[in-house]
C-alpha positions in Angstrom: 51.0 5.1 -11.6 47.6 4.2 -12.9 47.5 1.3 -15.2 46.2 1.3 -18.7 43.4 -1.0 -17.4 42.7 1.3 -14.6 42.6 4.8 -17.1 40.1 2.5 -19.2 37.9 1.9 -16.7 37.7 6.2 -15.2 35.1 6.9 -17.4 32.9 4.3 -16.0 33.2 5.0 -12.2 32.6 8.6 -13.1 29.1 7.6 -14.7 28.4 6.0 -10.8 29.0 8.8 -9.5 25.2 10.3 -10.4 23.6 7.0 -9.1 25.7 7.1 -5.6 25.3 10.3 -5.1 21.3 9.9 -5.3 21.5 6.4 -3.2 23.4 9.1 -0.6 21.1 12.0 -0.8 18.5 10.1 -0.3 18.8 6.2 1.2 21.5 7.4 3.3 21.5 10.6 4.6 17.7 10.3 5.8 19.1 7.1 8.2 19.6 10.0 10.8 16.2 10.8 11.1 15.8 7.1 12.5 17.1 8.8 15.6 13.8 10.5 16.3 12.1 6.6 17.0 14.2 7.0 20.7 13.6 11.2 21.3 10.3 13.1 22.1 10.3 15.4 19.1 9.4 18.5 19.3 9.4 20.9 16.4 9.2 24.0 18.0 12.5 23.1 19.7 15.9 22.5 18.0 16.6 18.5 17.0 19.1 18.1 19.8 17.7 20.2 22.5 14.8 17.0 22.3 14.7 14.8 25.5 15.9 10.6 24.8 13.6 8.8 25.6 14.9 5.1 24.7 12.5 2.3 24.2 9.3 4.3 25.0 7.7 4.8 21.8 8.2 1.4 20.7 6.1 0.3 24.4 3.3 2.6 23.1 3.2 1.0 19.8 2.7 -2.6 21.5 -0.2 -0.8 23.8 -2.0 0.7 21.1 -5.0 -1.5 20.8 -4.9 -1.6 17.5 -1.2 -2.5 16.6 -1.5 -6.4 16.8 -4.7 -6.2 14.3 -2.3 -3.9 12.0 0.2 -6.0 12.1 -1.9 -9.2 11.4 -3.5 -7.6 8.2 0.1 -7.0 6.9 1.1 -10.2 6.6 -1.9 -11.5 5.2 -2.4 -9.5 2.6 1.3 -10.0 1.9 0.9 -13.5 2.7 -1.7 -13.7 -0.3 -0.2 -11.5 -3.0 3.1 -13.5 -2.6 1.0 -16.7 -2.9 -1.2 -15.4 -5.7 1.7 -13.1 -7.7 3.6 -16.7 -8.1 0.7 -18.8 -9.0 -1.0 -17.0 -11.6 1.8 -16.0 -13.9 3.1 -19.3 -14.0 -0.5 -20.8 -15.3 -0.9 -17.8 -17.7 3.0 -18.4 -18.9 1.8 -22.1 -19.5 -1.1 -21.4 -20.8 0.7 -19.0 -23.3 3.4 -21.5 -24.4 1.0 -23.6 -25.8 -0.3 -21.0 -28.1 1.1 -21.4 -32.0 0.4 -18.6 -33.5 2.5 -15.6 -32.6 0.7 -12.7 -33.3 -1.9 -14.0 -30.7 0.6 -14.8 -28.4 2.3 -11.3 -28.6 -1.1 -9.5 -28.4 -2.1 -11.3 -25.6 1.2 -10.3 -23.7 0.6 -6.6 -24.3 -2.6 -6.7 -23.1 -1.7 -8.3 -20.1 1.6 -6.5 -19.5 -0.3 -3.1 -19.4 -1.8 -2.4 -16.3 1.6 -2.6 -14.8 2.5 1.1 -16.2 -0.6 2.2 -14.6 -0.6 4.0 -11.2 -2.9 3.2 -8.1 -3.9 6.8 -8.6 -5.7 5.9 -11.8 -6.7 2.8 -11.1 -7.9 3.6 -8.3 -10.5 5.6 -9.5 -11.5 2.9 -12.2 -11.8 0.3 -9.4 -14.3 2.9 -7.4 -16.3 2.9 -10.2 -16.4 -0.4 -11.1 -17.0 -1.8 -8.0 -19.5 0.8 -6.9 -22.7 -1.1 -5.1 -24.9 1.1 -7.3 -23.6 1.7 -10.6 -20.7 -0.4 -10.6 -20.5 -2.9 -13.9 -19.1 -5.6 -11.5 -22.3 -5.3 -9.5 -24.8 -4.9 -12.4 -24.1 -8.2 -13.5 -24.2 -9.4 -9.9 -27.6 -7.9 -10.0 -28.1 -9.9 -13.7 -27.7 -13.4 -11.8 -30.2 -12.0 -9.3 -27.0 -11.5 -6.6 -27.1 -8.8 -4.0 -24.9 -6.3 -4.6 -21.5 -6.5 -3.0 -19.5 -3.4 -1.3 -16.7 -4.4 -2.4 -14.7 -1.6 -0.7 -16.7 -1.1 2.1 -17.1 -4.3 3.6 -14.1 -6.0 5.6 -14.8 -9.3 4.8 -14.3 -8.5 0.6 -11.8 -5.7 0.8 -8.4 -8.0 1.5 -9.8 -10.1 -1.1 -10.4 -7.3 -3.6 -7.0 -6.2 -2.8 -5.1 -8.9 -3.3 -7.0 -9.5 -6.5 -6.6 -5.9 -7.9 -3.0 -6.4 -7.1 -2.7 -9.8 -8.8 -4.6 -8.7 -12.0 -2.1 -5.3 -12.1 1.4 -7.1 -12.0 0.8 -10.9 -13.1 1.5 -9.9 -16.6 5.1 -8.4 -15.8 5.8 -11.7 -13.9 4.5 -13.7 -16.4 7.3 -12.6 -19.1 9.5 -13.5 -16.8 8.5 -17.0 -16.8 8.3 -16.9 -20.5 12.1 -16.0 -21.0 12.2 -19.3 -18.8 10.5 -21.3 -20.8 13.1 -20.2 -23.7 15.7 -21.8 -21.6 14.5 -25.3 -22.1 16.6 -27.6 -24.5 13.5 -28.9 -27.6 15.3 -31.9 -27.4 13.6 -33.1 -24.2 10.2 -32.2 -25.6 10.9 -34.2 -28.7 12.3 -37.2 -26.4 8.8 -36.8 -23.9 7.0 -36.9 -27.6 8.6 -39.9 -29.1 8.2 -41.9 -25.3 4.3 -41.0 -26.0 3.9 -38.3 -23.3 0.9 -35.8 -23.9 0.9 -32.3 -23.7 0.1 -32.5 -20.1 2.8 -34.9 -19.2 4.9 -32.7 -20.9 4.1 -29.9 -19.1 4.3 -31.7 -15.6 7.5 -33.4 -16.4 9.5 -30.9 -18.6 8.4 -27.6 -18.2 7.4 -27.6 -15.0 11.1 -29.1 -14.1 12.6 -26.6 -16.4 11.6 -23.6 -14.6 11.4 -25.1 -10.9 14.8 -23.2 -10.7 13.1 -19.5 -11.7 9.8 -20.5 -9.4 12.2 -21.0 -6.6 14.5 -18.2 -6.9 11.5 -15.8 -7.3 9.6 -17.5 -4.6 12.5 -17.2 -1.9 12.9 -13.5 -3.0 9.5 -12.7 -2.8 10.1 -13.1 1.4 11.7 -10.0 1.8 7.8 -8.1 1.0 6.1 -9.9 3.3 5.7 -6.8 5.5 5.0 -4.7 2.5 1.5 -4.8 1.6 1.0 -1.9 -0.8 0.6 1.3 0.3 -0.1 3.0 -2.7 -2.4 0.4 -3.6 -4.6 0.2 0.1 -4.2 4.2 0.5 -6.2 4.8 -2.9 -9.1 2.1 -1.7 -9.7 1.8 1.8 -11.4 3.9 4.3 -12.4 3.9 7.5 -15.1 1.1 7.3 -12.3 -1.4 6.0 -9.9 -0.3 8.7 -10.2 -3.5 10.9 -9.2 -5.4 8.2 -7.3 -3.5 5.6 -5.4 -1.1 7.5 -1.7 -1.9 7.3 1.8 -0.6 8.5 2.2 1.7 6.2 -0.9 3.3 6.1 -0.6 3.5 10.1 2.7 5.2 9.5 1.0 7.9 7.6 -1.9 8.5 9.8 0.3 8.6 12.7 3.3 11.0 11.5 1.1 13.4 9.2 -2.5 13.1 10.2 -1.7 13.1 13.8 1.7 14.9 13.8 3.1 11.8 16.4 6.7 11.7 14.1 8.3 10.2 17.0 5.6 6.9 17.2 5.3 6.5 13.2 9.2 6.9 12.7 9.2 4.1 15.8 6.7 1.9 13.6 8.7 2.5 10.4 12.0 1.4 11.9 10.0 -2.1 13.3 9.0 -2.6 9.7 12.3 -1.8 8.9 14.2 -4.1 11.3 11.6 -6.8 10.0 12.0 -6.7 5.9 15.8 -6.5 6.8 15.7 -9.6 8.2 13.5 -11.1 5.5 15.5 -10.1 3.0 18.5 -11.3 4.1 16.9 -15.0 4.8 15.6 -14.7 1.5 18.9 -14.2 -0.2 20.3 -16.8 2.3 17.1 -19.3 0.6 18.0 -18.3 -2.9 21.6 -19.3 -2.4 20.9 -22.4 -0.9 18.0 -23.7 -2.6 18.8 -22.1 -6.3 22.3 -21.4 -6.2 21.4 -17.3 -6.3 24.2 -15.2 -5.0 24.4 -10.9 -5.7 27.8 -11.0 -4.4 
């Protein structure tokens, strides 16, 4: 016999079900096709009539002359946006406590906060005509200053930089509130106490809030491992090309070249399990950090 408890709670687990059955359908299920990484698939022949082939496609991936530059330009564009993504909304969440009147505070949160709803689609198109060498805005002031104009998207030595930058500018405002509700967290007593000793707003800054937070910084920071292998594809598929492909090519955008420019399913589903294999990994020391360093558990 069910409990009263257990009736209660029915109503509840039937509301799950929509959400497992969509994690099964589709996070789940598609695990089988991971099989195709160790077959040479061929469509014109049924799934399992397809020869094993093991280890092979991940061999030719190692070969491929490009593979370690791929690889390399993943983790340092990830590298930096990590970096950046921490740094920047925790200045602008600073920056933003220390304004007093609200209205400018909120407005200045909005306006900050909105690019995030914005898709690389769209913004992809501003950016490529912004940062056009010709007509670009960005560019027209260069010219103003007497600079040269700058190919921003063209040139590999400014497109990981413009990248990370576009990427930064995008999502620092979402991180930022998250600092913000932070900030809430800290007792006004301590700032009163830091006042009286004769602390300035610096020194209250470097040994309150800073302190106060340090918990939130380090949870997000350990967390933030888990992407180091994800770069952006949305972002670097809507801006590069083939001039910026020795230095902003990345996994992901070698995964789709591979599978459905080239039709090789086999060698990009072999590339996407690697990446795979590799965030797994990360995320799980990440979880491991945020446990040990700020007491973060999921389970």
């Amino acid at each position: 016999m069910l409990s009263k408890k257990s009736i209660r709670e029915i109503p509840l687990h039937v509301m799950l079900l929509p959400g497992l059955l969509l994690v099964l359908v589709y996070s789940y299920v598609p695990l089988f096709g991971l099989s195709m990484a160790f077959i040479k698939f061929l469509p014109a022949r049924p799934y399992f009539d397809n020869p094993w082939v093991g280890l092979d496609h991940f061999k030719y991936v190692w070969e491929m002359p490009n593979s370690l530059r791929v690889l390399g330009n993943t983790f340092y564009i990830a590298a930096l946006k990590i970096v950046m993504g921490q740094i920047v909304p925790i200045v602008v969440a600073l920056l933003l406590n220390e304004l007093r009147k609200d209205w400018l505070k909120r407005g200045v949160q909005t306006l900050i906060y909105l690019p995030h709803f914005l898709s690389w689609i769209i913004l992809g198109g501003i950016l490529i005509d912004i940062l056009s060498p010709s007509q670009g805005i960005v560019n027209q002031i260069l010219k103003s200053f007497g600079i040269e104009p700058i190919y921003f998207l063209g040139e590999n030595r400014w497109f990981p930089f413009t990248i990370v930058i576009t990427d930064v500018w995008k999502e620092f405002g979402f991180n930022t509130i998250v600092y913000l509700a932070a900030l809430t967290a800290i007792n006004p007593s301590l700032y009163e106490a830091a006042l009286i000793d004769g602390a300035s707003r610096w020194k209250q800054t470097v040994h309150v809030t800073l302190p106060g937070i340090l918990p939130i910084i380090v949870l997000l920071a350990t967390l933030s491992l888990g992407n180091v292998l994800n770069a952006g594809f949305d972002q670097v598929f809507n801006l590069y090309s083939p001039s910026v492909y020795e230095s902003g090519d990345i996994i992901d955008t070698l995964v789709y070249r591979t599978g459905l420019e080239q039709a090789q399913y086999s060698v990009a589903t072999a590339i996407g399990l690697f990446k795979s294999v590799v965030s797994f990994v990360m995320i799980s020391l990440s979880y491991l950090l945020a446990y040990r360093l700020a007491n973060y558990r999921i389970f």
